[in-house]
N, C-alpha and C positions, 0 to 999 in steps of 0.2 A: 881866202874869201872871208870876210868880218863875217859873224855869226847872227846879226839881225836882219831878219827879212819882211819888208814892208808887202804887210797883209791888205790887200783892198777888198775887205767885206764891210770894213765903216767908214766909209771917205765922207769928208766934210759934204754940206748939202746947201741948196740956197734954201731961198725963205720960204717956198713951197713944201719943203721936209720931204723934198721925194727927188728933186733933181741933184745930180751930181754937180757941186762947185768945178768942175772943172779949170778955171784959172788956180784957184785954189791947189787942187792936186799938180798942177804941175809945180806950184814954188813949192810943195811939201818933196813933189819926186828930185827937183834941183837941190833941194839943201840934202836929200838923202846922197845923190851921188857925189856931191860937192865934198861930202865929209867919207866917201868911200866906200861906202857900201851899194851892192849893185842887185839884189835880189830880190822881186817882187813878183808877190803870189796872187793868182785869181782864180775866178772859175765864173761858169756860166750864167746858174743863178743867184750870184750877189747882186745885188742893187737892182734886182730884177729881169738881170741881164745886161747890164748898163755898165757893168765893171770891166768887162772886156775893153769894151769901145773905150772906157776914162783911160784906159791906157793906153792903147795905141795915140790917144790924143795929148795925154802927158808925158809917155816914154819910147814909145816906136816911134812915132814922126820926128820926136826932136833928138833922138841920141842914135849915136852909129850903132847897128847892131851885136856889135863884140863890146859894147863895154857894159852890156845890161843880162841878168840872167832872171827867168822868163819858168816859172811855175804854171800850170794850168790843168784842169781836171775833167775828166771824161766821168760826167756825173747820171751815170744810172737812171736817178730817182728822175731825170728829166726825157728819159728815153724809153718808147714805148716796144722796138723791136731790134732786132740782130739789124734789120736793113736801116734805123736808122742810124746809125753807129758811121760809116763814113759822111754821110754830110752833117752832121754834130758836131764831126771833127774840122771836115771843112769851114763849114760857119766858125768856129773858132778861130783859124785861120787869119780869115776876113778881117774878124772883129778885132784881133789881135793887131793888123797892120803887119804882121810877121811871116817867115818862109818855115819855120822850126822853133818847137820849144825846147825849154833846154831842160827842164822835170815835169814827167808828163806823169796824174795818179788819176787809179782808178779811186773815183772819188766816194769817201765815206763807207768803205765795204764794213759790211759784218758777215754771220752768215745765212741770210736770205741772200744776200746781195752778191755772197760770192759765186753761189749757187748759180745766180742769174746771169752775174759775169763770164761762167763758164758755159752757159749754155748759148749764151749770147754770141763766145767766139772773141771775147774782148782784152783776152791774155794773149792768145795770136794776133790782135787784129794790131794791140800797142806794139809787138812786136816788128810784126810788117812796118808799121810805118817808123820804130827805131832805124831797121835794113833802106829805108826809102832816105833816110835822113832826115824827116819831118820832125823828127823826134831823138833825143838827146840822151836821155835816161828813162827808163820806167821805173814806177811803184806804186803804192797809194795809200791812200789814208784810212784813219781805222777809228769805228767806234762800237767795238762790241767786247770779248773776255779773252783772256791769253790764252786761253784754250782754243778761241778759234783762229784768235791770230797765228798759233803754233801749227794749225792744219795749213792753214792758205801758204805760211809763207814753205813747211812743207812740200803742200802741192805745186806751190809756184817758187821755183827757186830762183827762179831768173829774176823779179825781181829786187831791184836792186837797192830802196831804200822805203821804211816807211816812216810815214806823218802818223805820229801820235798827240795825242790831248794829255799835257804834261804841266804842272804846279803843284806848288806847296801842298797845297789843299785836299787833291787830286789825289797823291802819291799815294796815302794808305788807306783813300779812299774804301770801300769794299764792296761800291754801285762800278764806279770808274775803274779802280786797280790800276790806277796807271803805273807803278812800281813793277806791278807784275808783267803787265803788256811790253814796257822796258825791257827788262831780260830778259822777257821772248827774244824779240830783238836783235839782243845785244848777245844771247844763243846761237843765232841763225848769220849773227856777223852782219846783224844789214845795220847801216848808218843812220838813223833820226832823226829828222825833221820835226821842231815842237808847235803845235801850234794852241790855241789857249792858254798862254803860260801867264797873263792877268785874269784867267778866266772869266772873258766878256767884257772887261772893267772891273768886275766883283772886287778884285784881291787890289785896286789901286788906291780904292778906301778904304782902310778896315779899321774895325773897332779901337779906338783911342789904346786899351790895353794891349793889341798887336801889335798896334803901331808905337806904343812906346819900346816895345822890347826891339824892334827894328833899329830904332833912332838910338837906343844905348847902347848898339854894337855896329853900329854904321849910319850917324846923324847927315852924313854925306852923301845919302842915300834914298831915295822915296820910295813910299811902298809897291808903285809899278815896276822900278828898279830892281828893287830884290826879287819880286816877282821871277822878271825877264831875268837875273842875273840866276838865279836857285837853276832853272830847265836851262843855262846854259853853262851852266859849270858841268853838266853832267855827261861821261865818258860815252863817247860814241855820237854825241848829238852835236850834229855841225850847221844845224842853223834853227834861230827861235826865229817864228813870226808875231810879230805883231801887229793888229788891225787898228792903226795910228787916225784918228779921227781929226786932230787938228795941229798946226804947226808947233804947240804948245808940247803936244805932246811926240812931236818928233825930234824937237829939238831935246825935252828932257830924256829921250833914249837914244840919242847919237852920245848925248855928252857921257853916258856912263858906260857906251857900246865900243866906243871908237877905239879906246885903251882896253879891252876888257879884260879883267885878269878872273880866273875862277875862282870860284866861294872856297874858303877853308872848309876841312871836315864838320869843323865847330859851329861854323855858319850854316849848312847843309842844316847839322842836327837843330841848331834853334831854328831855321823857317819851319820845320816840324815839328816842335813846339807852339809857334804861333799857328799854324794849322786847326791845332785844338782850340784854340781860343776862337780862332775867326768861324767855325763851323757850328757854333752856339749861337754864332749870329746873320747867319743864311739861312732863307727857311726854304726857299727854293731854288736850286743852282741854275739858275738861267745864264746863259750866256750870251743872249742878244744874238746868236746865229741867223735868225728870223725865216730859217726854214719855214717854221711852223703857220707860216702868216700866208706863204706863197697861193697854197690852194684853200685856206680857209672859206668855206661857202658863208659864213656868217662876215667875215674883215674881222675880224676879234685883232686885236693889237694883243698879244697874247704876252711879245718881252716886255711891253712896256707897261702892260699892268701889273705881272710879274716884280719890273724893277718897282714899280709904288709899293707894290705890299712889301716888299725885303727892307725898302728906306723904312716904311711904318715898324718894320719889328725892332729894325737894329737902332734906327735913332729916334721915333719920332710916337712910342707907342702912348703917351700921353697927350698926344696931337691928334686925335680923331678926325674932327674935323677937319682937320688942315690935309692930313692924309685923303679924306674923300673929296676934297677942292681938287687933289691933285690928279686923284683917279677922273675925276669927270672930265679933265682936261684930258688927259691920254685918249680916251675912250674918245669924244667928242664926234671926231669923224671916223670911227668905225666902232664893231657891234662892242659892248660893254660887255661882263663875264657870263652874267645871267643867259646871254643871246646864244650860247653854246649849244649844239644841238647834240651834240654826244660820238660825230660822226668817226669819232677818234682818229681822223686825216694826218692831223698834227703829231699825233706820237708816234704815229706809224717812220716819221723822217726826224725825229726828234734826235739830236745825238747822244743830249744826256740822262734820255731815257727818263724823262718827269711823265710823273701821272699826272699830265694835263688838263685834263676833262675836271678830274676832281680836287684840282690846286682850283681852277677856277671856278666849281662851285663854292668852295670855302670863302673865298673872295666876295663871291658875290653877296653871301650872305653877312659880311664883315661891310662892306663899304656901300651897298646898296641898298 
């Protein structure tokens, strides 16, 4: 199984910015299987739910079921009881066009969540429906300290593999740790799933000075590239996702995926060298997840105010003006920073843990 796995949290959109291209996603899903890789991830609420459905209408209706493998997550933050937990999974189902998944995670646990997973009955319940056949694999995804990751998988031995938030960037992080979440891990023998290894987009652009030390050890190479190539060199991890938004950018990770061969040691240690550099010029690690947006009672566009202010630090801090042309566009059809009410919704489902609330009053006082 090739090691890239096409992430549908950012599929192309038509001109409305809210509906899924779907003709689109399917020539994105044909040139992904054409060139041999079969692994695409979803879950409930991306595209606001719309993500499910873009696939069964780009890859369940059109390809035989054994030649496509089939990720999907039992997301918590979207379920209010133990009873809803079978028809959550039914609906998935449905929306899948599918009889079984083939990696099924509880999605985004830390530990409130695992807490709630257990009381929920939702360690048994992935289980049963592994025994039912509905289901292929269990595990899940993670975003919280290796300390709690070491409890759960502990507590939960059975399963069998988790999805971590892994990149350059990332690694010696000391918000993220994902070095350390890693050998938990890779402790407990479970196998790795990467997901973030462009961090939202962040790491595809980076500052002219990381990106030359990239191109003078590999000009064959783009900065998404090394990205995706650094989380897939690494032992025990058997597949990077990436949330591929346009044909542009599937085709430039087929061409450097299909051959893959892993980073030298040398290569490992310089992305971590440029790490330093590119961390001088983020000021807030968003990664366009757009959880944060889902139950916003104000609509605050929150990554994409987010990405205007990080453009304004890293390129553009002598463009004032041009910077707030571009906030007011973002903003336009939803609440601007100011409009924040404090209900702190957003950090509560946040994965990389940003103080929210008060990134966007800074904002608001800078551009408004």
């Amino acid at each position: 199984m090739k090691k890239l796995g096409f992430g549908l949290m950012r599929l192309p959109l038509l001109e409305d910015g809210k509906t899924i291209d779907i003709e689109r996603v399917k020539a994105m899903a044909d040139s992904f299987m054409e060139a041999g890789f079969t692994y695409f991830d979803t879950a409930a609420p991306y595209h606001g739910g719309e993500s499910e459905v873009a696939f069964r209408e780009a890859v369940a209706k059109r390809y035989p079921r054994d030649s496509y493998i089939l990720a999907d997550k039992l997301s918590l933050f979207k379920i209010g009881s133990a009873e809803d937990i079978p028809p959550f999974f039914d609906n998935q189902l449905t929306a899948l066009g599918v009889d079984y998944i083939d990696y099924y995670l509880v999605h985004a646990l830390g530990a409130d969540r695992h807490e709630t997973a257990k009381s929920y009955g939702v360690y048994e319940f992935v289980q049963e429906k592994k025994k039912e056949g509905k289901v292929r694999h269990v595990g899940f995804s993670f975003h919280d300290s290796p300390e709690v990751l070491d409890r759960i998988l502990t507590e939960q031995p059975e399963m069998e593999f988790v999805q971590l938030q892994i990149n350059y960037l990332d690694w010696l992080d000391e918000g993220v740790r994902a070095k350390d979440c890693y050998e938990v891990a890779r402790k407990h023998k479970k196998p790795v799933i990467v997901m973030e290894p462009v961090k939202g987009g962040a790491l595809a652009s980076v500052s002219p000075d990381a990106a030359s030390l990239f191109k003078g050890a590999r000009p064959d190479l783009s900065c998404a590239g090394w990205a995706i190539s650094y989380a897939a060199s690494l032992e025990g991890v058997f597949m990077v996702l990436s949330g591929m938004s346009t044909e542009d950018q599937m085709a430039e990770n087929i061409g450097f995926m299909k051959d893959f061969v892993p980073f030298s040691a040398e290569e490992l240690a310089l992305s971590e060298r440029a790490a330093e550099i590119v961390k001088n010029d983020n000021a807030i690690p968003c990664t366009a997840c757009r959880y944060c947006t889902d139950d916003c009672p104000q609509k605050i566009a929150i990554p994409d105010i987010f990405k205007t202010y990080n453009n304004f630090r890293r390129f553009q801090s002598s463009n004032l003006d041009g910077a707030k042309w571009r906030y007011n566009s973002v903003t336009e059809n939803g609440g601007k920073a100011s409009a924040c009410i404090g209900c702190g919704l957003c950090e509560s489902v946040c994965p990389q843990h940003i103080d929210i609330r008060a990134a966007l009053q800074s904002i608001s006082e800078i551009f408004e």
